[in-house]
C-alpha positions in Angstrom: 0.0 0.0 0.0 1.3 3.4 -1.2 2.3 6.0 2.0 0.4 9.1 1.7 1.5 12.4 -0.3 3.4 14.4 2.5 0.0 16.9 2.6 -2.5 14.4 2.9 -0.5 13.0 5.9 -0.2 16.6 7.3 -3.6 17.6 6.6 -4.8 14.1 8.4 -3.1 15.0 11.6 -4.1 18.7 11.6 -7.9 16.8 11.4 -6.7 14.6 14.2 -5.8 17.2 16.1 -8.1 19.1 15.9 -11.2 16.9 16.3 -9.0 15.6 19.9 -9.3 19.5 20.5 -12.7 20.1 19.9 -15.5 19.9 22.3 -18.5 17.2 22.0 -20.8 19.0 19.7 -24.6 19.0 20.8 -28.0 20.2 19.3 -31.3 20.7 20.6 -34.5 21.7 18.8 -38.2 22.5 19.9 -41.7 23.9 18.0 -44.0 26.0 20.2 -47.3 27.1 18.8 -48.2 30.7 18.4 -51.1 30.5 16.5 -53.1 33.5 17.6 -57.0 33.3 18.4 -60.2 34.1 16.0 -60.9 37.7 15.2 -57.1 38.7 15.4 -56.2 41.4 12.6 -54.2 39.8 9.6 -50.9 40.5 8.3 -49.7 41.2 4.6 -52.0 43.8 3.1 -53.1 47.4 3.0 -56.2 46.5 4.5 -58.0 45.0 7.4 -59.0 41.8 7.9 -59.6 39.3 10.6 -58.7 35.6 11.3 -61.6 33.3 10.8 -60.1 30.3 11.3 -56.8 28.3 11.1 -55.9 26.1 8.3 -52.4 25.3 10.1 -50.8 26.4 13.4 -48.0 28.9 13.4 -44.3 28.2 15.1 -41.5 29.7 16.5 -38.9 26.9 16.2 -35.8 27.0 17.6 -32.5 25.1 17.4 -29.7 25.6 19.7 -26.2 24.7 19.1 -23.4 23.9 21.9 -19.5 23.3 21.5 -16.9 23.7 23.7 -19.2 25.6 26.5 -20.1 28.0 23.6 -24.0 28.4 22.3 -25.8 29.9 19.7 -29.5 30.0 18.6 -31.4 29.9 15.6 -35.5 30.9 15.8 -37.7 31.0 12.9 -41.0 32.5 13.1 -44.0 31.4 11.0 -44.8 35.3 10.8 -44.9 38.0 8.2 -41.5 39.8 10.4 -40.2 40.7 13.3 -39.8 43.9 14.6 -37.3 45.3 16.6 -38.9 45.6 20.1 -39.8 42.0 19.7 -36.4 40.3 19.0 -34.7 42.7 21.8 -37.2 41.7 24.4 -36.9 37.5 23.5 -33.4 37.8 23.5 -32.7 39.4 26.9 -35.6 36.4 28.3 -33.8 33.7 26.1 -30.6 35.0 28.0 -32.1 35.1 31.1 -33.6 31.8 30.9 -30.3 30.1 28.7 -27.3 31.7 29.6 -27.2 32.4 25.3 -25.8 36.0 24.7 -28.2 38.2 22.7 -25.5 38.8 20.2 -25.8 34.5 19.6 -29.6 34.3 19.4 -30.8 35.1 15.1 -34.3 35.4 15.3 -35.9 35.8 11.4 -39.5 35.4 10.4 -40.9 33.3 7.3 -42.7 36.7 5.8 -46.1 34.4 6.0 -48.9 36.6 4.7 -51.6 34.5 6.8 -50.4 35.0 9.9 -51.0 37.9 12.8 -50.4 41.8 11.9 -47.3 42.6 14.5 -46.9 46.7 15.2 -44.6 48.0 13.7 -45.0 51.8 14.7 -45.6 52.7 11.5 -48.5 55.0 9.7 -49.2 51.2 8.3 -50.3 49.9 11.8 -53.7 51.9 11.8 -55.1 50.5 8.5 -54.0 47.3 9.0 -55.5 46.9 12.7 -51.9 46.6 14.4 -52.7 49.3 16.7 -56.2 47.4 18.1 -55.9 45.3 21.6 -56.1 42.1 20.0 -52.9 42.9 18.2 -51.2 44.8 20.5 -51.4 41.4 23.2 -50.3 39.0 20.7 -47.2 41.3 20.2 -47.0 41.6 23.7 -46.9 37.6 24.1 -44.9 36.9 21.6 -41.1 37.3 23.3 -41.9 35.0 26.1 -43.5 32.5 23.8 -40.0 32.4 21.5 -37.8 32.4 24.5 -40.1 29.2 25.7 -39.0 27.9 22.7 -35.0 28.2 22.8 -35.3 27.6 26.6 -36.9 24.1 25.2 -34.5 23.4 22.6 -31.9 24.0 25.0 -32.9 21.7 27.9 -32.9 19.1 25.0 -29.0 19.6 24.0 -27.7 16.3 23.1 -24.5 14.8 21.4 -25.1 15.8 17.6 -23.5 16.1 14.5 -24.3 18.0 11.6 -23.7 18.2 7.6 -24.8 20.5 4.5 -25.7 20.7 1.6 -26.4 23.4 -1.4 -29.4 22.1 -3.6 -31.2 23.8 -6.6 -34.8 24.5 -7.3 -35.6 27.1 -10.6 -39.4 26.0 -11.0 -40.8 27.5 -8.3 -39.6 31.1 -7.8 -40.0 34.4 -10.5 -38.4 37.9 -10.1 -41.5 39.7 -9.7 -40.7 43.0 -11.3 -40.6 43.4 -15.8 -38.8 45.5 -17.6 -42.5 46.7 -20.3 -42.0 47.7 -23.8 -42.6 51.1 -22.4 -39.1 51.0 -21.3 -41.0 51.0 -17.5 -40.2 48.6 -14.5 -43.5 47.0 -14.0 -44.5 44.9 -10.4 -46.5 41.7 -10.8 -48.7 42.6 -14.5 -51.0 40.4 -15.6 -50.5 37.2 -16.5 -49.6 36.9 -20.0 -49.0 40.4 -21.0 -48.5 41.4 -24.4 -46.5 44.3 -22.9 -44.1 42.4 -20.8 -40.7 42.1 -22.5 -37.9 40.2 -19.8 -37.5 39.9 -16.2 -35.8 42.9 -14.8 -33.6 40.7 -12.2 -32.7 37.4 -11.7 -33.8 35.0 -8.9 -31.8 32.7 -6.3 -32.5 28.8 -6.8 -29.9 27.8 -4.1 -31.6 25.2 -1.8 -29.2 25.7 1.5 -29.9 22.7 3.9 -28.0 22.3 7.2 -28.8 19.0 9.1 -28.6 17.9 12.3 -29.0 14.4 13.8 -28.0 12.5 16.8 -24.3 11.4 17.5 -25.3 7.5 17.4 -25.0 4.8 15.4 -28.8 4.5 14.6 -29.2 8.6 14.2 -32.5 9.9 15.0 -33.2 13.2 13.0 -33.2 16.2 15.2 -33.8 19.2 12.8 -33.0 20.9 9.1 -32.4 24.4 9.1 -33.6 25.1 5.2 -33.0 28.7 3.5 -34.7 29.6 0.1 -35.4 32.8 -1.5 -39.2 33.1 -2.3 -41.8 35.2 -0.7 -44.7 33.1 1.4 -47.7 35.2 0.1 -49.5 32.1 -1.6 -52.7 30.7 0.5 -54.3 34.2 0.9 -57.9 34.4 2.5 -58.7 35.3 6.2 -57.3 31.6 7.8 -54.5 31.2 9.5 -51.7 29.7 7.9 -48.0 29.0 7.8 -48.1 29.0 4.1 -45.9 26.9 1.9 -43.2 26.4 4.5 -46.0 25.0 6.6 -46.1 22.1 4.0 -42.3 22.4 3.8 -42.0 21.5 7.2 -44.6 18.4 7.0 -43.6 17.0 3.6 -39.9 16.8 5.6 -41.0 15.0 8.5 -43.4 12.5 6.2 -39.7 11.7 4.8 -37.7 11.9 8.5 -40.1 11.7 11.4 -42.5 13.7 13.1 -40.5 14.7 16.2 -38.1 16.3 13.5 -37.7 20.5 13.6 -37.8 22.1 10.0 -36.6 25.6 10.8 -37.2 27.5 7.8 -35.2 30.8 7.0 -36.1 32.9 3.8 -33.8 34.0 1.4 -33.4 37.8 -0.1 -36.8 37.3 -1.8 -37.4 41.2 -1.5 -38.5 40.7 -5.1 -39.2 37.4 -5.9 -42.6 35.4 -5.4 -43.7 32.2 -6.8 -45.9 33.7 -9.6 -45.6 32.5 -12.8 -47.2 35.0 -15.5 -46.6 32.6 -18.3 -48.8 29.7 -16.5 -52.5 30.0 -16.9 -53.5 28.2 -13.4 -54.0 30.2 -10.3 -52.0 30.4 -8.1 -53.5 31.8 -5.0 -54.7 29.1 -2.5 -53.7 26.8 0.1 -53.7 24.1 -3.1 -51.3 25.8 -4.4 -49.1 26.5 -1.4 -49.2 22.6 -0.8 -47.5 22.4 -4.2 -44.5 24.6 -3.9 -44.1 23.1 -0.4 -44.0 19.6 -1.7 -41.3 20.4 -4.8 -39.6 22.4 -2.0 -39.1 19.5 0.0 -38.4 17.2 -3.2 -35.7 19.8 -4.0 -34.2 18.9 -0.2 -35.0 15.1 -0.5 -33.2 15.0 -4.1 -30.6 16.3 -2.5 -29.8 14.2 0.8 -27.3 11.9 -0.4 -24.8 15.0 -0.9 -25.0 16.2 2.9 -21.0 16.4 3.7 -20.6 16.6 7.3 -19.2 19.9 8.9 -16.7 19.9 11.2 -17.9 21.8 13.5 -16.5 24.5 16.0 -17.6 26.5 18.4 -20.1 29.0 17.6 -18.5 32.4 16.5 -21.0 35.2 16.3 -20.8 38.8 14.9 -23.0 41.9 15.0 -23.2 45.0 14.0 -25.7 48.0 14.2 -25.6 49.9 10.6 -26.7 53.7 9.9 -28.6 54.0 6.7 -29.6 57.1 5.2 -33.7 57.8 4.7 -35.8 57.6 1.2 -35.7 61.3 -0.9 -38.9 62.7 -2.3 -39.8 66.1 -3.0 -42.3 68.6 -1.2 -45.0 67.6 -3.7 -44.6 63.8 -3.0 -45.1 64.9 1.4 -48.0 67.4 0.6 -50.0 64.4 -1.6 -48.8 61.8 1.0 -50.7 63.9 4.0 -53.7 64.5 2.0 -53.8 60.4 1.3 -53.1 59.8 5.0 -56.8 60.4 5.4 -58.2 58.0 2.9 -56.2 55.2 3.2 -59.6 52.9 4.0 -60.7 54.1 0.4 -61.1 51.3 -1.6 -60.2 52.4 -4.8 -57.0 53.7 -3.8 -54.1 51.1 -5.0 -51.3 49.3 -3.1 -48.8 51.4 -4.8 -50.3 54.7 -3.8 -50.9 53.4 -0.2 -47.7 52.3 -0.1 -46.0 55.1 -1.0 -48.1 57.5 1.1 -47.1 55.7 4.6 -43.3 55.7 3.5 -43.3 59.0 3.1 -45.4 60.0 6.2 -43.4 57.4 8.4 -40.4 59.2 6.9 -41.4 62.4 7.9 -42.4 61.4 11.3 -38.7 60.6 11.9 -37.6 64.1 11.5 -34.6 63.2 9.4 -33.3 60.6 12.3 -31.4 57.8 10.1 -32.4 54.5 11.0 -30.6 51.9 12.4 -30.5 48.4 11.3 -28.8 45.1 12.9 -26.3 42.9 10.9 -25.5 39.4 12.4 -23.5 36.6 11.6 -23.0 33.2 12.7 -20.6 30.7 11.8 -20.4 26.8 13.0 -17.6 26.2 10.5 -15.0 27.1 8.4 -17.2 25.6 5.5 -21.0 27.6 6.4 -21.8 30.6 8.4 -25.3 32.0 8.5 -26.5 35.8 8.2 -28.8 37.6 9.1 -30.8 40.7 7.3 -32.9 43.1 8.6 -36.0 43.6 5.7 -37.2 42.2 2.7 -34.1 42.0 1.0 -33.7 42.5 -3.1 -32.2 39.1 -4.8 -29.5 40.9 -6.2 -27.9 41.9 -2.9 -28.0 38.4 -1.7 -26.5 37.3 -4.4 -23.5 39.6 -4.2 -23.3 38.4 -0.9 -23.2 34.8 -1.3 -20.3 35.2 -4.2 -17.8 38.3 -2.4 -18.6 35.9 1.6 -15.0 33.6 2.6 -17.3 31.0 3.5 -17.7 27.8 1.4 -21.3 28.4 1.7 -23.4 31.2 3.0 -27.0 30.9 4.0 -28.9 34.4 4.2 -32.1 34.4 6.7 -34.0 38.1 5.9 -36.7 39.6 8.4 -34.4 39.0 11.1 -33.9 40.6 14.4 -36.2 43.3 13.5 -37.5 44.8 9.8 -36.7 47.9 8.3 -39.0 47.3 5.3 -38.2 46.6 2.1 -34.5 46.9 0.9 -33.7 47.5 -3.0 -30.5 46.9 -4.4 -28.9 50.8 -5.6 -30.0 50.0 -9.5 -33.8 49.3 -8.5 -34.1 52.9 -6.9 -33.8 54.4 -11.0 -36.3 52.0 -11.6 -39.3 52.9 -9.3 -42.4 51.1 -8.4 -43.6 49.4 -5.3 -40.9 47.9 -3.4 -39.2 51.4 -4.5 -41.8 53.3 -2.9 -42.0 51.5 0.1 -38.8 51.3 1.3 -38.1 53.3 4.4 -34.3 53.1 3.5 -33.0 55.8 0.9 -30.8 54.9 -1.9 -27.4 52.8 -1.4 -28.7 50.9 1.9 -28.6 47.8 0.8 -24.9 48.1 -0.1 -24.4 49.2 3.2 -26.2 46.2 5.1 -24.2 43.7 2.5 -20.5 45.2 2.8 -21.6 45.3 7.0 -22.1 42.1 6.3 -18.8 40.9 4.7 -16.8 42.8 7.3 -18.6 40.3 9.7 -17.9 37.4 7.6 -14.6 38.9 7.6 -13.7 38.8 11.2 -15.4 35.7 11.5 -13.1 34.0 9.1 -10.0 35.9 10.5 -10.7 35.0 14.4 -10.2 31.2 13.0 -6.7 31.7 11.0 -4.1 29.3 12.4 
C-alpha cells in the first residue's frame, strides 16, 4: 500500500488534532405554537381583515447549538417579520432563561402573509389593525413564547452532528418586477401580458440545507435548518396559515419523522414570489401552497445523499448595528402623502399609492433621524456561516453576498432581528415602483447592510486563521 503524499499525511493530523481538541458537539431543537385566536387582525395587506379560522398552526422553532461551553441559537418564526422591540425583548428572556448571549440568538420570520399583523410603529399599523388590543397582546406575548421555545431546545441539547448541503430548485420562484415595452419597471402585471418584454432581475434557486442528527450509530433526526429565496404570500384568504413552508416542514418530517424541527429561513426574496405569469393556473390558495411546499421539500430530498458533514467549532458570532440614510422625495410627493393619510380605507386607492403614502409620512415622522439596522453573523464552520438581514431584502444583494462571503457556503435568513421594510439593491431605486416606494431606506442601503455584512464574515473567518 502506497504511503500518503506528505500533505495528505499533514492535513490528516491537523484533522486529528483538531477533532482531539474540539469539544463534544450538541443540538437541541423544539416547535412552540403561536397561532393567535379568532378575530385577530391579519398581516400582509393594506387593509383590514380578521382571522376566521386556522388552516395550520404557526411556530417559532428554535434550534440551539453547543461546542466547547459555547452556544448559539437559531429561531424562525412562521410570521410575516419581526420587529425590533420584539427580537430585543426574547433575546434578553432567552438570555435570562439560557445563559445564550443576545448577540448568539438570530431570530428571522418566514414573511407568511396568513399570519397575525405585529406593530410595527408605523403609519401602516392603523389601516392594518396593528394598533387594536387584539394585536397589541399578541405582540406583547410573543417574546416570552420564542424564549419558551430556545429555553426548550436547549434543555434538549444532546450529542449531535451536523452536515450541509447546497441544492437547486428554478421551477418554483419568479423575479417579480418586468422591464415593459414602455421602457417601465412594471410589479407583478398580468399574466400573459403582451407588454411584458424580460425579467428585470434574476432569482436565487440555491436550496441551502443544514442538518442535524444524533451522535449515534442509529441517528434519529433532530432538525433541518432550510434557506430559500421566495416570498410566502401564496394561500391568501382570512385563515391562518404558515403557508408553503407550513407544508415544507410536514412533507420533511413525512420523509424523517414527526419529532423532526424544520426551521425555515427565507432567502433575499425582496422581489421574488412564486408567480408565474406565463402559467394559466391560479396560483393563490392553500392548493397551491401545498405544491411549492411539496417540490420544495423534493428539492431537499433530491438532495440528501450529498450532505458532507461539517466539522464543526464552536459558535462564532458577529454583529453590527448599521446607519442608513432615509428615502428622498420632494415637497409635492409629502403634501400628496398627508392629503392620502386620510383616505387610506378608500377602496379604490391602489397598493402602490398606499404604499407610497405611509413611507413618506413614516419618513417624515422621523424628523430626518437615520435608522438603524442590525447585521448578524453566525458561523459553525470554516465551510458555512449563516446571516442575518434586517427587511425584505432584493435578490440581487443576496446574491453579491453569497459570491464576495470567505465562507464555502453562506446561508442568508432576511426579516431578522427586526424589519426595516423593504431593501432595494442601488440599480432598482432608478427603476421605481412598489418595493421602491415602500422602502423606508433611501438609496445605497442595501450596499451598506451587505459590505456590513462581509466585514462580519470577515472577522469571523479571521478569528479562526491558524
Amino acid at each position: 500500500m502506497k504511503a500518503l503524499p506528505h500533505f495528505l499525511r499533514i492535513a490528516s493530523l491537523l484533522l486529528v488534532a483538531w477533532s482531539a481538541r474540539a469539544g463534544e458537539f450538541k443540538v437541541g431543537a423544539a416547535a412552540v405554537v403561536i397561532t393567535p385566536p379568532p378575530g385577530t387582525p391579519m398581516a400582509g395587506y393594506y387593509h383590514f381583515r380578521a382571522a376566521e379560522g386556522v388552516l395550520d398552526d404557526l411556530f417559532a422553532k428554535a434550534i440551539v447549538v453547543e461546542q466547547d461551553g459555547e452556544k448559539a441559537a437559531f429561531v424562525g418564526l412562521d410570521l410575516i417579520t419581526v420587529t425590533r422591540p420584539v427580537a430585543v425583548e426574547a433575546r434578553e428572556l432567552i438570555a435570562k432563561e439560557t445563559g445564550i448571549a443576545p448577540e448568539r440568538v438570530m431570530i428571522s420570520a418566514t414573511h407568511s402573509h396568513t399570519g397575525p399583523v405585529l406593530n410595527r410603529r408605523s403609519g401602516l399599523d392603523e389601516i392594518s389593525g396593528a394598533s387594536t388590543p387584539a394585536a397589541l397582546h399578541y405582540s406583547e406575548r410573543l417574546p416570552e413564547l420564542i424564549a419558551r421555545a430556545v429555553s426548550d431546545a436547549n434543555a434538549r441539547l444532546g450529542a449531535a452532528r451536523a452536515s450541509t448541503a447546497v441544492g437547486r430548485e428554478e421551477t418554483l420562484s419568479f423575479n417579480r418586477r418586468f422591464w415593459m415595452n414602455d421602457g417601465t419597471v412594471s410589479w407583478n402585471p398580468a399574466k400573459f401580458s403582451p407588454n411584458v418584454v424580460a425579467p428585470a432581475g434574476p432569482i436565487d434557486p440555491e436550496v441551502g440545507i443544514l442538518y442535524f442528527e444524533t451522535n449515534a450509530k442509529a441517528p434519529v433526526p433532530l432538525a433541518t435548518y432550510v434557506n430559500f429565496a421566495l416570498h410566502p404570500d401564496v394561500v391568501g384568504g382570512s385563515s391562518i396559515s404558515a403557508d408553503y413552508p407550513g407544508c415544507l416542514a410536514a412533507r420533511l418530517a413525512d420523509f424523517k419523522g414527526a419529532e423532526m424541527v424544520t426551521l425555515f429561513a427565507n432567502g433575499c426574496c425582496g422581489n421574488i414570489n412564486h408567480r408565474n405569469i406565463w402559467w394559466a393556473d391560479p396560483q393563490k390558495s392553500r392548493r397551491e401552497a401545498d405544491r411549492i411546499g411539496t417540490v420544495l421539500a423534493a428539492a431537499v430530498m433530491k438532495t440528501w445523499p450529498e450532505l458532507k458533514p461539517l466539522v464543526t467549532y464552536a459558535p462564532h458570532s458577529r454583529s453590527r448595528m448599521v446607519t442608513l440614510p432615509l428615502p428622498r422625495f420632494s415637497e409635492l410627493d409629502a403634501a400628496e402623502a398627508r392629503t392620502l393619510g386620510a383616505q387610506m380605507k378608500d377602496p379604490k386607492l391602489g397598493t402602490v399609492a398606499k404604499a407610497k403614502a405611509v413611507s413618506i409620512l413614516d419618513t417624515l415622522a422621523r424628523e430626518g433621524k437615520p435608522l438603524e439596522a442590525e447585521v448578524q453573523a453566525i458561523a459553525l464552520s470554516d465551510e458555512l456561516a449563516i446571516v442575518a438581514l434586517p427587511g425584505e431584502i432584493f435578490v440581487e444583494l443576496g446574491l453579491a453576498l453569497k459570491k464576495a462571503s470567505p465562507f464555502k457556503n453562506t446561508f442568508i435568513a432576511e426579516l431578522a432581528n427586526g424589519s426595516i421594510g423593504y431593501i432595494p439593491n442601488r440599480a432598482a431605486y432608478g427603476e421605481g415602483n412598489y418595493e421602491v416606494v415602500s422602502a423606508r431606506c433611501g438609496e445605497g442601503s442595501g450596499e451598506l447592510l451587505i459590505e456590513a455584512a462581509l466585514e462580519l464574515l470577515r472577522e469571523l473567518r479571521t478569528s479562526r486563521a491558524p
